[in-house]
N, C-alpha and C positions, 0 to 999 in steps of 0.2 A: 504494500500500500504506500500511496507517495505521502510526503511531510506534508502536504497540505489539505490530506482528506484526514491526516490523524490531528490535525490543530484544531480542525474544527469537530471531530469529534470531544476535543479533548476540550473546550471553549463551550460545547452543548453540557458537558459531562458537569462545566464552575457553573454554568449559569441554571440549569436543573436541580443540582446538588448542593452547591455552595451556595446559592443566590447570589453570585458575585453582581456590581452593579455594572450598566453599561459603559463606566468610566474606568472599570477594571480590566473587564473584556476586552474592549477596545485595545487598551496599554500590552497585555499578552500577546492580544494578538500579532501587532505592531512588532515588539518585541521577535515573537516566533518565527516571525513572517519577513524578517530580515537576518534570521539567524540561517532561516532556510535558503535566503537567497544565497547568503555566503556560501554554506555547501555545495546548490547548485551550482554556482559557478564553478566550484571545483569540481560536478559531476561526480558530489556526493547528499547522502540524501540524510537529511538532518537527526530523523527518528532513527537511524544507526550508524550515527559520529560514536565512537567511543570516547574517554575520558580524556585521552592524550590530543584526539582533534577538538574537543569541544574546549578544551586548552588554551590550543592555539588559537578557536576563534575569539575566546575573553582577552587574548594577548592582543589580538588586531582590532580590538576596539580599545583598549587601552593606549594604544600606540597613536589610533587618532584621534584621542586629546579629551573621550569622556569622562566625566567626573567621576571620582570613586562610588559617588550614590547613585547614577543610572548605571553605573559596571553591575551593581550590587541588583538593582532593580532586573535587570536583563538575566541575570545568574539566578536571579527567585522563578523567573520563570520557565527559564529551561527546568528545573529542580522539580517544579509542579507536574509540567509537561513530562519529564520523563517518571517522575514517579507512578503518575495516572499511563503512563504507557504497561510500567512494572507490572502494577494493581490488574492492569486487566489482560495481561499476559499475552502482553503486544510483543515483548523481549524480556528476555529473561535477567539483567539484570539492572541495576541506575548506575550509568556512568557518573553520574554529579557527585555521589556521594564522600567522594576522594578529590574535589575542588573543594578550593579558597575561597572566601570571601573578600574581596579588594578591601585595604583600611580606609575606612572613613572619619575623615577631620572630624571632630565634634563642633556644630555648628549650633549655637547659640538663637531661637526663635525670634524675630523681628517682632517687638510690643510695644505698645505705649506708657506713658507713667501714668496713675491718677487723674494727672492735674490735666493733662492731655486728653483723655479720654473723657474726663467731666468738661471739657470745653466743648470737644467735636459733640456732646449728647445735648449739652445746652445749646448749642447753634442748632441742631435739629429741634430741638423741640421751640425753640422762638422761632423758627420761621415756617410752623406749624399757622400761626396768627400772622403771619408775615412773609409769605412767599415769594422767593426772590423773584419769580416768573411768572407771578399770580396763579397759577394752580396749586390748589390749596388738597386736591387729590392726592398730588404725588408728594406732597411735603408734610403729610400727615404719613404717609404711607411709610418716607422715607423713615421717618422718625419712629413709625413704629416696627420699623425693621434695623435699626441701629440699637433701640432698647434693646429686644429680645435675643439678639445677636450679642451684644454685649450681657446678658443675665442671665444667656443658658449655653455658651459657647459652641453653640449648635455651627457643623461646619454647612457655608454655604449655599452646597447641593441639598442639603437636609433643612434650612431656613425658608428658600425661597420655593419648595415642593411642599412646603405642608399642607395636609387639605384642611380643610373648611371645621371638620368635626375637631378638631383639635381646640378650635378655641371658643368653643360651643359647649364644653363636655364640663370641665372645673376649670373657671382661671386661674387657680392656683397652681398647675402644673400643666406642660405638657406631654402627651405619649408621645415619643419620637420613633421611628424607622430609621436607622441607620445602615450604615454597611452590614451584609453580610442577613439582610431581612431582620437584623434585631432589635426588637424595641425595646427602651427608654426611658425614664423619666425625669425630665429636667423642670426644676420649681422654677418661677417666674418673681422675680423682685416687683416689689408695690408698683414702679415709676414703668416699667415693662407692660403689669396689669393693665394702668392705665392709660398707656399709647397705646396698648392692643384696645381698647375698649373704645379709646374714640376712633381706632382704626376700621373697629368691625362697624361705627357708626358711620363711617362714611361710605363702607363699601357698598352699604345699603344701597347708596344714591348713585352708583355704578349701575349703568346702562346694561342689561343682560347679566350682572352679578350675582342674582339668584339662582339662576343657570347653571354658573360656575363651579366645579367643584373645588375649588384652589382658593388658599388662604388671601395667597396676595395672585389674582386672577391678573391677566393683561393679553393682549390678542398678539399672543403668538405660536410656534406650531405643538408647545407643550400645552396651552391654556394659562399658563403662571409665569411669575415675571423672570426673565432670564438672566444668568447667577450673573452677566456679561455687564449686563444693563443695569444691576444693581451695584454691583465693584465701581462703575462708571458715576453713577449720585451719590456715591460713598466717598468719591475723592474729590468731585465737584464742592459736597458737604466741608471735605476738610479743608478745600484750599478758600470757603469763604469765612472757613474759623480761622484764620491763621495760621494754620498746619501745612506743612510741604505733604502736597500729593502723594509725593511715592513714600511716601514714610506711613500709611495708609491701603488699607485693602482691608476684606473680610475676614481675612487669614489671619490678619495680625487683630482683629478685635478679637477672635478665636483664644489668639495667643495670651491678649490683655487679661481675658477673662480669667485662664488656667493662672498665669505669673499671680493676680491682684489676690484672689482665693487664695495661694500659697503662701503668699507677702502678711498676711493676715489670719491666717493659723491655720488652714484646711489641710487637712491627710490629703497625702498623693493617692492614696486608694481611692477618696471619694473625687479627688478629680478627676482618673481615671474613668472612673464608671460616668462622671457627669459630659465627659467629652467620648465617650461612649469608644475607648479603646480597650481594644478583646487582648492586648498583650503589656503591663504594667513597664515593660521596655521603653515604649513609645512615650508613656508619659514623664520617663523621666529625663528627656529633654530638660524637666524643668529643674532636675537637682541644682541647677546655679543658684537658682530663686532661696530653695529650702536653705543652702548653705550660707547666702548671704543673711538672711531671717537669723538664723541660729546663734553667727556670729555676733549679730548687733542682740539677741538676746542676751549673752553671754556680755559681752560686753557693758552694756545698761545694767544689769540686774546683778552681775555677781558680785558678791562683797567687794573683792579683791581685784577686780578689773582697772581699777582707775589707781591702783596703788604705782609708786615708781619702784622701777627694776631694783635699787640699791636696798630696798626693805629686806630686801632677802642674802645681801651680802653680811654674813657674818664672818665674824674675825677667828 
């Protein structure tokens, strides 16, 4: 069988079994689908590279110039791929298993301070009464998508797909869908509640919003607003707060959220499950935050912190 009818079986097998989402799929496939080309080129066929050629293909993408974390990304998904080859006794055994993992830099999360992120919430929510463009639709909307983005660090894809029943059900919390079909519950701060509730009152007055099954509905080919178009009034928002654009995205209000929670005493456990990550690895990106917290407790609070060095020279 050729590599490219066992990719898509093997892309049918995440998306039936795993529920992987279509922004996973997509990335494998991509991945696969240029690992494959490499082989063909060589007039070899990818599903039986053994260890020493699938080697040298991680060596020839290394060599033009990818970063250690798409080496790593690329190498997760041969691993999948040939594992689910193993499992269903396509070949008998996983080349991967005897590959490296390329070192990855540790790369520090792009966030805001406090003071930063209570500016850009204040500017949206005054130009709720005050729309730089006079629609007064999208300036509520925005506003009530920078709260709840900021209150439950919901990524994105999972913000701007929420449907309708979510905030219908308890505003005190909502069920989320995440990666991998699993849901959620992320609580809602008071200031959140409240941009959602004058949110849900405007949608009302949305033309065909009844209709709709989507939280924040807009006419396009999903029904809801596109995560493109929202990243786009998010940095419009910051550069009329005073904020440099690119120092701004959904990613990093993501990120605000996890850092500010840690900065203020939250367990990495519970941020973990609140940002809804299936492996406690991922979320300790944010050990810098914990350690800095730790130190300035130690420092503030212990008797002996603020003594000088020579207290303890004795003679």
């Amino acid at each position: 069988m050729k590599a490219a009818a066992r990719i898509e079986a093997f892309l049918e097998m995440m998306a039936a079994e795993r529920g992987a989402s279509d922004n996973t799929l997509a990335s494998y496939r991509r991945d696969l689908e240029d690992a494959a080309a490499y082989f063909g080129a060589k007039s070899q066929n990818l599903a039986a590279a053994g260890s020493a050629e699938l080697r040298a293909y991680l060596d020839s993408i290394a060599a033009q110039g990818f970063a250690a974390s798409s080496q790593a990304r690329k190498l997760s998904a041969l691993r999948q791929f040939f594992k689910f080859l193993y499992a269903e006794g396509l070949r008998g055994d996983d080349p991967t298993g005897v590959l490296d993992s390329p070192r990855r830099a540790r790369t520090l999360p792009k966030t805001m301070s406090e003071d930063t992120t209570d500016r850009l919430l204040g500017r949206a929510a005054m130009e709720t009464t005050n729309p730089p463009d006079g629609n007064r639709t999208a300036a509520v909307r925005l506003h009530a998508l920078v709260e709840v983005l900021y209150a439950t660090g919901l990524r994105v894809s999972e913000l701007v797909s929420l449907p309708l029943g979510v905030a219908t059900r308890d505003d005190r919390f909502f069920m989320v869908r995440g990666k991998g079909n699993k849901e959620r519950m992320v609580p809602l701060s008071d200031k959140a509640r409240e941009a959602m509730r004058i949110w849900l009152d405007e949608r009302g007055r949305i033309p065909d919003g009844k209709e709709n099954p989507w939280l924040f509905p807009a006419a396009s080919e999903t029904g809801h607003l596109p995560r493109q178009v929202f990243a786009r009034e998010l940095k419009g928002l910051a550069a009329r707060a005073g904020i440099p654009a690119a120092r701004v995205s959904p990613h990093v209000l993501r990120h605000a959220f996890a850092s500010h929670l840690l900065q203020n005493g939250a367990d990495l456990r519970a941020v973990q499950q609140l940002l809804g990550h299936s492996d406690i690895s991922t979320t300790q990106i944010y050990t810098h935050v914990l350690e800095e917290r730790l130190l300035r407790l130690v420092n503030e609070h212990h008797p002996l912190a603020d003594q000088a060095p020579d207290r303890y020279v004795t003679s």
